[in-house]
C-alpha positions in Angstrom: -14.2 -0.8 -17.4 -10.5 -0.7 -18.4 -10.8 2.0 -20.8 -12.5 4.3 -17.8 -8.7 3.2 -16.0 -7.1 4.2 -19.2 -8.3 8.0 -19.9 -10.9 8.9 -17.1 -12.5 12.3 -17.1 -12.2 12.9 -20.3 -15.7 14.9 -20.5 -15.2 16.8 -17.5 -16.1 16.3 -14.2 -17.2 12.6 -13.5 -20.2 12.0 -11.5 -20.2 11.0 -7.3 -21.6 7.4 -8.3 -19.5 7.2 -11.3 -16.6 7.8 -9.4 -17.4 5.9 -6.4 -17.9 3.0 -9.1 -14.2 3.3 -10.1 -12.9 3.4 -7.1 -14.6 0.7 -5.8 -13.2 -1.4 -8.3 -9.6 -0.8 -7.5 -10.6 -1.6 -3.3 -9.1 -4.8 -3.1 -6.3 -4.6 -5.6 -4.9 -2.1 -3.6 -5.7 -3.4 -0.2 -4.0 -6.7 -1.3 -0.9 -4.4 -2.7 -0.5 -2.6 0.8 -1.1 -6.1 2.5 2.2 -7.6 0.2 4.5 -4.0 1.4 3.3 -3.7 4.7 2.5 -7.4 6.1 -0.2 -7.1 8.2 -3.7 -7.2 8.1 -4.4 -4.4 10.2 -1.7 -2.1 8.7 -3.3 -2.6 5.4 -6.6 -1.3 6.0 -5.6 1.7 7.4 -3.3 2.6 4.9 -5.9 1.6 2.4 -8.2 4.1 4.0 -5.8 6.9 4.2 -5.1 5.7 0.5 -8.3 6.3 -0.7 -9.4 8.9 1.5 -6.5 11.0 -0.4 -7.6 9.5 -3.6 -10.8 11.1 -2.8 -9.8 14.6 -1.8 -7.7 15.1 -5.1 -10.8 14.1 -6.9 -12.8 16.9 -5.4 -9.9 19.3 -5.1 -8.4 18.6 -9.2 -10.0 17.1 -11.7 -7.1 14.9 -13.6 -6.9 12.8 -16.9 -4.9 9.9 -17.1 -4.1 6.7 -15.9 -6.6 6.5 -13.1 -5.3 3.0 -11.6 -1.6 3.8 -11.7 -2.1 7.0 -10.3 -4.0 5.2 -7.2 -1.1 3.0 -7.1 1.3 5.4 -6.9 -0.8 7.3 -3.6 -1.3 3.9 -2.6 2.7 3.7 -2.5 3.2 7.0 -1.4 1.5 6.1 1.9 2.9 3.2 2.7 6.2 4.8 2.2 5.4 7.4 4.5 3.8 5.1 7.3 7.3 2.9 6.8 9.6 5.6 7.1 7.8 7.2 10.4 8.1 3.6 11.4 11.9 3.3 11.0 11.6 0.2 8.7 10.5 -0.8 5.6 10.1 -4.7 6.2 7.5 -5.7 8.6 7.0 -9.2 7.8 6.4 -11.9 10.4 6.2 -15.9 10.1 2.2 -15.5 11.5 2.1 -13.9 8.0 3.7 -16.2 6.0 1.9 -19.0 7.3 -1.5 -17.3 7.0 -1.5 -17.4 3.2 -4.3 -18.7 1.7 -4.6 -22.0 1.5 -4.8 -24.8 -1.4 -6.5 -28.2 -2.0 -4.3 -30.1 0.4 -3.1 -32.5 -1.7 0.6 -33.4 -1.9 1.1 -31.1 -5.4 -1.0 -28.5 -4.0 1.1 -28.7 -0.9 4.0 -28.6 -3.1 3.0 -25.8 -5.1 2.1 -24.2 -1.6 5.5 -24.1 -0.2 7.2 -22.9 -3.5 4.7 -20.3 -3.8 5.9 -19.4 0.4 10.0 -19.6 -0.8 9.6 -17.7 -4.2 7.7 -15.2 -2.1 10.1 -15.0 0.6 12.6 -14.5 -2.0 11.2 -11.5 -3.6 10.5 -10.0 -0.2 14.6 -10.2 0.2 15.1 -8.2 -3.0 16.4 -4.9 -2.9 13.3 -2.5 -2.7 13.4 -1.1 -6.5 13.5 -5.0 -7.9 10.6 -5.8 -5.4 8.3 -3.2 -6.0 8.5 -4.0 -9.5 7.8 -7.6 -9.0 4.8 -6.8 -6.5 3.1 -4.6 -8.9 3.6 -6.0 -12.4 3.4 -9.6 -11.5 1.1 -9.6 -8.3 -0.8 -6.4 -8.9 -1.0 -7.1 -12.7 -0.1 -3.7 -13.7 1.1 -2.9 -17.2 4.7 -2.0 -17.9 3.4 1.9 -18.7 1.6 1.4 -15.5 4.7 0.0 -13.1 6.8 3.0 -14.6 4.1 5.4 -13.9 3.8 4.5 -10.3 7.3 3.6 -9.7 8.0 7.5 -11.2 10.7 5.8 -13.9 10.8 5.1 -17.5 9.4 1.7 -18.8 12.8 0.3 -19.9 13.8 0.6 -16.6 11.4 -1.5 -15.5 11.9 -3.9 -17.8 15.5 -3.8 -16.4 14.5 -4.2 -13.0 12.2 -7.4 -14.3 14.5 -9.2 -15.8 17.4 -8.5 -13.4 14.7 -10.0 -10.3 14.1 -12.6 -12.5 17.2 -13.8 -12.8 18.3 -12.8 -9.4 14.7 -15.4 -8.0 15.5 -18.0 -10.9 19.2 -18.9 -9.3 18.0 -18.1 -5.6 14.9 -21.0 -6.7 17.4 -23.4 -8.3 19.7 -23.3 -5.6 17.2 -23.7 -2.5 14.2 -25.1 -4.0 14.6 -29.0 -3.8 13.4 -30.7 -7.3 11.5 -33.6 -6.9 12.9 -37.1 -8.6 10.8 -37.5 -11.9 11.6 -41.4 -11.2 9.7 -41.4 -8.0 6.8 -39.5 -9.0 5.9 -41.8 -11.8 6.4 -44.8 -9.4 3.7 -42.3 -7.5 1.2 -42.2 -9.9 1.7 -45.3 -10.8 0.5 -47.0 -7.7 -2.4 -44.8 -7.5 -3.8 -45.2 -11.2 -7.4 -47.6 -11.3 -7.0 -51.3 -12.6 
């Protein structure tokens, strides 16, 4: 299925189920992509629907080779930009979304793991919007490098740029607010829980 992302319509024009197969596969990767930019349940379907619904008419309208699921990114981006800008804001993100994350096993390290997951995603949320959108669609989204730049409309180096200076910017941001736990105490932890 990845190659059909990589060069699509190759052999002229695709099929209705073929292409209704493709697209279905890239549903929830870019609902869950509009649900990280735009915060909200709600907001995110519609803008997933207006997403593919465009997606759809420039099937129809043009055929196109290329990059089919960074080219659905990129509309997928293009919307929400639009519905954020006739919004007046770009950051709509509430604590009822934030504590609505999925949650782990509720044990203390998944709890743990939990609430650094919650900071070091606040913490990209505070990024400027260039370092951001990177983060959310190389490391969230699992896009490609090639793929990032693509949708992002820049040149691969300079998302690599943007990468590593996020990186850095989240790895001092972590260090500095993340508490680490005392090794000491941890092993006196699992101590008193091992079997005798």
């Amino acid at each position: 299925m990845i190659g059909a992302f990589r060069f699509w319509r190759k052999r002229g024009p695709c099929d209705r189920e073929e292409c209704e197969k493709l697209l279905a596969a890239q549903y929830k990767p870019i609902y869950a992509y509009l649900r990280r930019c735009c915060g909200n349940t709600d907001d995110a379907q519609d803008l997933t629907q207006e997403t593919f619904a465009k997606v759809w008419k420039a099937l129809l309208a043009q055929p196109r080779a290329g990059n089919l699921r960074a080219w659905i990114y990129c509309i997928a981006r293009n919307t929400w930009l639009d519905s954020a800008r006739k919004r007046g804001r770009m950051e709509t993100r509430s604590d009822a979304w934030w504590e609505n994350l999925p949650a782990p096993e509720q044990t203390k390290n998944a709890m743990a793991e939990r609430e650094i997951a919650a900071i070091l995603a606040q913490k990209v949320h505070e990024l400027d919007d260039e370092k951001r959108e990177a983060i959310i669609l190389h490391y969230y989204q699992g896009l490609t490098l090639r793929e990032t730049a693509e949708v992002l409309g820049v040149a691969a180096s300079t998302v690599k740029y943007r990468l590593r200076e996020a990186i850095q910017i989240l790895r001092e941001q972590m260090e500095k607010d993340t508490p680490r736990p005392d090794i000491r105490e941890l092993k006196k932890e699992s101590a008193c829980h091992e079997p005798e």
